[in-house]
Residue, then its C-alpha position, 0 to 999 in steps of 0.5 A: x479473429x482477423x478483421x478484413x484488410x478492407x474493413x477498419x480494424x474495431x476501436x477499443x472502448x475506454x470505458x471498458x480498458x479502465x474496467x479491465x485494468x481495475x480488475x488486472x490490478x485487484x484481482x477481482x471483479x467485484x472489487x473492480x465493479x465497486x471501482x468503476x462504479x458498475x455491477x458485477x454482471x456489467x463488469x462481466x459483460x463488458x469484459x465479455x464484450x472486449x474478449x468478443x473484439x479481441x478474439x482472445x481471452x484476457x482472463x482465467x477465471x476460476x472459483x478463487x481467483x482471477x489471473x491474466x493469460x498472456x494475451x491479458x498481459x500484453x493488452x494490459x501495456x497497452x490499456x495502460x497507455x491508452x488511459x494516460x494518454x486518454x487523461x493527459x489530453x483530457x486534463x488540458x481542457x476541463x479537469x479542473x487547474x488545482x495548482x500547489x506544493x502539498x508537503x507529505x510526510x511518512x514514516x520510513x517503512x510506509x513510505x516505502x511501501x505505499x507512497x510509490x503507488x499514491x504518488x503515481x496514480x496522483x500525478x496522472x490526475x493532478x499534474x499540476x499539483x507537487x509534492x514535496x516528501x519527508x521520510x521521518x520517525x512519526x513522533x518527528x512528523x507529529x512536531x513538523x504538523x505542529x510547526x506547520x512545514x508539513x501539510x499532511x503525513x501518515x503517523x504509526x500509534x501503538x496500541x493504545x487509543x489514537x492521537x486527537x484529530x488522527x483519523x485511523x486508516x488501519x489497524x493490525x496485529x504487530x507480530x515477531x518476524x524472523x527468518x523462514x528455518x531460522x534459530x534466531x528466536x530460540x537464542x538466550x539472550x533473544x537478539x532482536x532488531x528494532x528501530x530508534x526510540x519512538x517507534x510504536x513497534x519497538x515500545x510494545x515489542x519491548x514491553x512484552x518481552x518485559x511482560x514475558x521476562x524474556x532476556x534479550x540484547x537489542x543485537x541491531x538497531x536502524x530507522x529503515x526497514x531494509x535495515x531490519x529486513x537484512x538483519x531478519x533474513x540472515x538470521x541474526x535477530x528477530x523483529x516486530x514487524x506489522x503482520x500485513x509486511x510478511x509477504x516475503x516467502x523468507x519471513x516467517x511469523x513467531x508466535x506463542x508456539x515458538x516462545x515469542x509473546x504477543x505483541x499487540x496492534x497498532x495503528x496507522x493515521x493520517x494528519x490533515x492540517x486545520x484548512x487544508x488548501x484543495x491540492x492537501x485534500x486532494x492528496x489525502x483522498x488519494x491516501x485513503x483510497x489506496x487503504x480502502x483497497x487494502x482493506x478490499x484486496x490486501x494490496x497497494 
């Protein structure tokens, strides 16, 4: 649909663009609905609506799943673009002015992995707020929290009941990951890659080879997860690895069948320190906002 070069061109609803991108990003309707506060069939009628003043459709839509078409794509730049902006003039006049350093700790292999999205999506609401990084083993955050020189950190626990005062964003099965047609498990001794002492996953991968009587030769030994990724993917060990990080097509899981013993769960808290300032707290909802997600979606 072309509109006529004497009449302007229709404007493009923000409230509608938000939708469009929370479905973009999750996949789903309905848990886009619950993000924007909205029912499905609302959800339903506004993307219907901006399909009507696009002349093009931004969805493929079948019984299992919701993808972008290109055009979906191309407008999904832009929406993006469009919202920020939308934020940024509108934070200089009445979002309120929470100005502060929030100091964050995290374990490697989450930091990796989630603090990117938290952190991104909190500077577009809170750009007056700074926050400062620690990348450390959980029992090291734990003793920062202590001393007070951290505000907030996320903490893995194995498997046994979680810490006093930790609030569990996540609990999962730790399970071996070793390299999609790989032999690495079935070598005597089982060579495995773990982390440094104190890791949760290493205390019950450990403890159920022990269980198993299972020989093994720690064969490599790093405090990053690209350390351990590396050594999985080129077959040289096996590793525990919570069960929601074999996403990668080239990790494979071991189980029973393979000879490997189960392992056990984990679990992944959050520390808030006692009367935490307005910016920590705001923090800690951008935390637990991105696990509810998780939880709805299977991605960050």
């Amino acid at each position: 649909m072309t509109a006529p070069l004497n009449h302007p061109l229709p404007v493009l609803d923000l409230d509608v663009l938000r939708t469009f991108v929370a479905i973009a990003e999750t996949g789903s309707f309905t848990t886009a609905a619950n993000a924007v506060f909205r029912t499905p069939s609302a959800v339903s009628m506004q993307i219907k609506k901006l399909e009507d003043i696009l002349g093009r459709s931004v969805f493929s839509r079948d019984a299992r799943s919701v993808t972008l078409t290109n055009d979906g794509e191309m407008l999904l730049g832009y929406a993006r673009r469009l919202l920020s902006i939308n934020r940024e003039a509108v934070s200089k006049f009445i979002v309120p002015d929470i100005v502060g350093v929030v100091r964050l700790g995290s374990p490697d292999d989450y930091g990796e992995r989630i603090l990117p999205h938290v952190l991104k999506r909190f500077a577009q609401t809170h750009p007056s707020i700074a926050v400062d990084v620690t990348i450390d083993q959980s029992k090291s955050l734990i003793r920062r929290m202590d001393d007070r020189t951290l505000d907030i950190t996320l903490v893995t626990n194995s498997y046994k009941p979680a810490m006093a005062g930790a609030e569990t964003l996540l609990t999962e099965p730790i399970v071996w990951a070793g390299a999609k047609g790989g032999s690495a498990h079935l070598r005597e001794p089982l060579p495995v890659s773990l982390w440094e002492e104190g890791c949760a996953w290493r205390a019950g991968a450990l403890e159920a080879l022990g269980r198993e009587g299972r020989n093994y030769r720690i064969a490599y030994m790093s405090a990053h997860t690209a350390g351990q990724r590396a050594a999985i993917l080129a077959d040289l060990a096996v590793a525990p690895l919570p069960k929601s990080f074999l996403n990668s097509c080239n990790l494979a899981e071991l189980g029973p069948k393979d000879g490997m013993p189960e392992i056990g769960e984990y679990s992944l808290a959050l520390l808030v320190a006692p009367e935490a300032s307005a910016p920590v707290k705001a923090v800690a909802d951008h935390i637990r906002a991105a696990f509810d997600l998780f939880r709805e979606t299977g991605k960050f």
